[in-house]
C-alpha positions as CSV (number, residue, x, y, z in Angstrom):
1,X,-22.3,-66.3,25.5
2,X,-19.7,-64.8,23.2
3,X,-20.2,-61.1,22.8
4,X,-17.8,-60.6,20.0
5,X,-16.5,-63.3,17.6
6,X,-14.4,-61.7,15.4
7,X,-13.0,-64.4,12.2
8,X,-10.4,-63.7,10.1
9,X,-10.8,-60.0,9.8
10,X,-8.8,-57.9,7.4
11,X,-9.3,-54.4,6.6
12,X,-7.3,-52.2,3.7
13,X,-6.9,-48.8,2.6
14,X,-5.9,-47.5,-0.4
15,X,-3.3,-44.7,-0.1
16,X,-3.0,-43.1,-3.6
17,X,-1.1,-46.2,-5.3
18,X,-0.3,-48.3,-2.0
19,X,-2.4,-50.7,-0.5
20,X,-1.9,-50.4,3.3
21,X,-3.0,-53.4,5.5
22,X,-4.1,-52.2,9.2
23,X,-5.6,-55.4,9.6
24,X,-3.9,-58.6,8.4
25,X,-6.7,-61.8,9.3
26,X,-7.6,-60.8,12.7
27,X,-9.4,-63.6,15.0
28,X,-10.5,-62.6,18.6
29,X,-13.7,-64.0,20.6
30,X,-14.4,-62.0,24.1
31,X,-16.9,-63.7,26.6
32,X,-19.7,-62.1,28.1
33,X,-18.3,-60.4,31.5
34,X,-14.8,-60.0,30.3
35,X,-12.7,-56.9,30.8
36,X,-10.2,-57.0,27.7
37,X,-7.7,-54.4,27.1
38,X,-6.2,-54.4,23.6
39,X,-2.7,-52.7,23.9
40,X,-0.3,-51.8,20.3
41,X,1.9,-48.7,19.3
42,X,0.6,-46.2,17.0
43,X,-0.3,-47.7,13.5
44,X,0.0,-51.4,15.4
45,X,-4.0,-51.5,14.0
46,X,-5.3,-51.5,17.4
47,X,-7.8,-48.1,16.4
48,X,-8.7,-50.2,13.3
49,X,-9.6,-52.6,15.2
50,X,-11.9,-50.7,17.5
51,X,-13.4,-48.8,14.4
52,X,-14.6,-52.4,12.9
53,X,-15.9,-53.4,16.6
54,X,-17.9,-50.7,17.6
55,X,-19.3,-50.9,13.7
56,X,-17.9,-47.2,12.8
57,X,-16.4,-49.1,9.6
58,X,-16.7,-52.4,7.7
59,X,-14.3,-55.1,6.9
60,X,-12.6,-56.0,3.6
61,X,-12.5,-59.2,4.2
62,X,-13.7,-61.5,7.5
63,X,-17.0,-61.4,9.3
64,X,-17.6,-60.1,12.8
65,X,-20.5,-60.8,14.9
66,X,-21.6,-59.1,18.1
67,X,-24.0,-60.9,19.6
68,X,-24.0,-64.0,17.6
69,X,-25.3,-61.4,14.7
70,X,-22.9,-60.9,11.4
71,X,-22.8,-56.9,12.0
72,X,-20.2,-56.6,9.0
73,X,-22.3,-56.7,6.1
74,X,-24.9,-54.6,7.5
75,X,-26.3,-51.4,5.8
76,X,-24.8,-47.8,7.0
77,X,-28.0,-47.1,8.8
78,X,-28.3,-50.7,10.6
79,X,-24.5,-50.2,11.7
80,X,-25.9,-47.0,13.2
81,X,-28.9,-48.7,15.0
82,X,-26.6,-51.1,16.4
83,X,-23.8,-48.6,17.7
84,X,-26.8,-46.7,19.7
85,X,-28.1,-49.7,20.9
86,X,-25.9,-52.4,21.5
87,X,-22.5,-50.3,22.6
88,X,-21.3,-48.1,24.5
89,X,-18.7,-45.6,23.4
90,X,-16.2,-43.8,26.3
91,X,-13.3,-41.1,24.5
92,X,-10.0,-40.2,25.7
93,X,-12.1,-36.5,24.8
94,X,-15.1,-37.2,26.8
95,X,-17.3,-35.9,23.6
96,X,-19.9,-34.2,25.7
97,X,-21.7,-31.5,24.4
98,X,-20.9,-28.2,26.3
99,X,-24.3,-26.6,25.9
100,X,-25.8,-29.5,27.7
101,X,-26.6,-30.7,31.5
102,X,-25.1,-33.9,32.5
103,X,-28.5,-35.1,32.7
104,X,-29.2,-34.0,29.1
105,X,-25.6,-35.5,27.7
106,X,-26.2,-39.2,29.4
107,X,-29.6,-39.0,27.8
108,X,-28.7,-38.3,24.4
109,X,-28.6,-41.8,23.0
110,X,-32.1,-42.5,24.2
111,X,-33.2,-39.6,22.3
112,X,-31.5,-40.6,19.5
113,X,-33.4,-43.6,19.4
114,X,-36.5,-41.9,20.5
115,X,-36.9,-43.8,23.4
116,X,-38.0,-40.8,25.0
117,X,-40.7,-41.8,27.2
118,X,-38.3,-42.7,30.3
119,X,-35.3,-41.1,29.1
120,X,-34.5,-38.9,31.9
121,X,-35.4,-41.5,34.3
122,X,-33.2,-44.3,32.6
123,X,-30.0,-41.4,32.7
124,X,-30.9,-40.4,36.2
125,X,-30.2,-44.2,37.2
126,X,-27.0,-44.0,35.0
127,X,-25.9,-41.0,36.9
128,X,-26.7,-42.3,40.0
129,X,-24.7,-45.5,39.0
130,X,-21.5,-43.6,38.8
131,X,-22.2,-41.3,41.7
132,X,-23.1,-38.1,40.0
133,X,-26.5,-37.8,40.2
134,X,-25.6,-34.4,42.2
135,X,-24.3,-33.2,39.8
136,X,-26.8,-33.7,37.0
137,X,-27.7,-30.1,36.2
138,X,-24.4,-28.8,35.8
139,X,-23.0,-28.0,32.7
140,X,-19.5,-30.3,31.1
141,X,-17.3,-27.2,32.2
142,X,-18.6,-26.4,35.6
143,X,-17.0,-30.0,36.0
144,X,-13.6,-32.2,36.4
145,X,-12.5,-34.2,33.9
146,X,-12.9,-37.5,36.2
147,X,-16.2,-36.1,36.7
148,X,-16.5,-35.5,32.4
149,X,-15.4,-38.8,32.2
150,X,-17.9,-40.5,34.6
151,X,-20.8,-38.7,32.3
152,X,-19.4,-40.1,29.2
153,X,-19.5,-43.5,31.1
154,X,-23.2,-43.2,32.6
155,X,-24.1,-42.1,28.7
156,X,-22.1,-45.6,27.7
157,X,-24.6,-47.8,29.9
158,X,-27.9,-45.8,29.4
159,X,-28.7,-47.8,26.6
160,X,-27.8,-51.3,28.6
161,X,-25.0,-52.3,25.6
162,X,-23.6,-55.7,25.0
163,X,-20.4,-54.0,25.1
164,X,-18.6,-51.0,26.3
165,X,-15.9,-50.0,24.0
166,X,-13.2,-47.3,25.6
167,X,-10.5,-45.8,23.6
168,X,-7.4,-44.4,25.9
169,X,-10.3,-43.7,28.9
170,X,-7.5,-42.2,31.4
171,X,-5.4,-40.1,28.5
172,X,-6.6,-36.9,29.5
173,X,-6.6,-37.6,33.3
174,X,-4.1,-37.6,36.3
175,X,-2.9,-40.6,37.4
176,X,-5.0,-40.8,40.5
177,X,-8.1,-40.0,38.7
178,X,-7.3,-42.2,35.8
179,X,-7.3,-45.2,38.6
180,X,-10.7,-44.0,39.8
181,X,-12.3,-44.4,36.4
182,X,-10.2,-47.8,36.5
183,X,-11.9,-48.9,39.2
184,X,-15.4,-48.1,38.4
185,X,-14.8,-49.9,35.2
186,X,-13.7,-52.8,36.9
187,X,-16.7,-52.8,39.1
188,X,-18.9,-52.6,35.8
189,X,-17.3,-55.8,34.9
190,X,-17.5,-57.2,38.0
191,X,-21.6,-56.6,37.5
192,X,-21.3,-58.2,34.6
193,X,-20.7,-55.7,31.5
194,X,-18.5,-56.7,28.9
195,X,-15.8,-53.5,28.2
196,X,-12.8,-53.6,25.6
197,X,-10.5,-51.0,26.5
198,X,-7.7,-49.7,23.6
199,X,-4.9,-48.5,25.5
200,X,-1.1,-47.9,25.1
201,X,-0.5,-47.4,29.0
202,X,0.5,-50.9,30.8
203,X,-1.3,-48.9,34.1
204,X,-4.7,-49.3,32.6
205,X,-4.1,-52.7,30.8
206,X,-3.4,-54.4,34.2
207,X,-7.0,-53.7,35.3
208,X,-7.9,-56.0,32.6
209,X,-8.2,-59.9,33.1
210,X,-7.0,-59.8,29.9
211,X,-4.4,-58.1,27.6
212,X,-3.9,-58.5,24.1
213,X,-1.4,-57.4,22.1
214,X,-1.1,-55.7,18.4
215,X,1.6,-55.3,16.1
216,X,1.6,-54.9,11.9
217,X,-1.9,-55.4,12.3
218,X,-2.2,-58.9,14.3
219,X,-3.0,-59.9,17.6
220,X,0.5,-61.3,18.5
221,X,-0.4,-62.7,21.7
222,X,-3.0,-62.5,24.7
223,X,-2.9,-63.4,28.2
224,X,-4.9,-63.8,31.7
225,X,-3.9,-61.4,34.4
226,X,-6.0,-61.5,38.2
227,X,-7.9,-58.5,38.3
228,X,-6.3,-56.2,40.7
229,X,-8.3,-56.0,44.3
């Protein structure tokens, strides 16, 4: 099953009198199960690219489907329903809220939706998936930031998305944390989530089992890579 079919996307801005095109025709299908990483220098249209894929913004031009459903022509609220249902967001910033329990944060999108009746237990079985479940009462800044960054992942599968969308995961981590969120994200994969991780570190991208590249607002290439044991 394709998770994302992306055809001939474009997306343009106008900047006072230019026209500025971060996205020149992109094409890009991703497989249920795959670990992509999507790698490009800053203005290469790589956040763009994300922004149109976890439905935060609309094409120009192009269609995009997640799920086999055309997502880009959908209504501001419907975009919203789908982001809280059907993916799964992890920040370079973690964007937990501070005055919250990591219990509380992971549950969040379930409240959103007000699928409240099992909330706590669904984010309780999130938590425990990451291995943080003793931890659940604390408090973002009682905590590490690979511990920050597990919560922001346990809050990205509550919901049981199509796909997990992770933007520079590992930015604000050390190296040998930033591998241990790797690995978990590689064993998500391996249990059958589909992630797209937006990167500019070659470290991360080699956890992928495939890299794609972006320049001038194009996927310039792709290719297949063993995932690491």
């Amino acid at each position: 099953m394709k998770v994302i079919q992306a055809e001939n996307l474009t997306r343009r801005y106008r900047m006072g009198n230019s026209t500025v095109n971060a996205l020149r025709g992109v094409n890009l299908e991703v497989e249920a199960g795959e670990f992509v990483a999507l790698m490009g220098a800053s203005g290469s249209g790589k956040s763009t690219m994300m922004h149109l894929l976890g439905c935060l913004d609309t094409p120009t031009a192009g269609r995009y489907l997640l799920e086999g459903r055309n997502v880009s022509t959908l209504s501001k609220d419907e975009r919203a329903r789908v982001r809280n249902t059907r993916i799964g967001f992890i920040f370079q910033t973690f964007n937990l809220l501070p005055r919250l329990n990591a219990l509380d944060n992971v549950a969040l999108p379930l409240l959103y939706g007000r699928e409240d009746a099992d909330a706590k237990k669904r984010a309780a079985e999130a938590l425990e998936r990451v291995g943080l479940m003793p931890r659940a009462q604390h408090r973002p800044n009682e905590m590490s930031g690979g511990e920050r960054q597990r919560i922001a992942i346990a809050r990205a599968l509550v919901t049981n998305p199509a796909l997990i969308l992770a933007d520079e995961p590992t930015g604000n981590l050390d190296s040998k944390t930033g591998a241990e969120i790797m690995r978990l994200l590689v064993d998500l994969c391996a249990e059958g989530r589909t992630i797209l991780v937006v990167t500019h570190d070659p470290r991360v991208a080699t956890h992928a089992g495939r890299i794609l590249h972006m320049e001038d607002g194009e996927i310039i290439n792709g290719r297949s890579i063993d995932v690491p044991a």
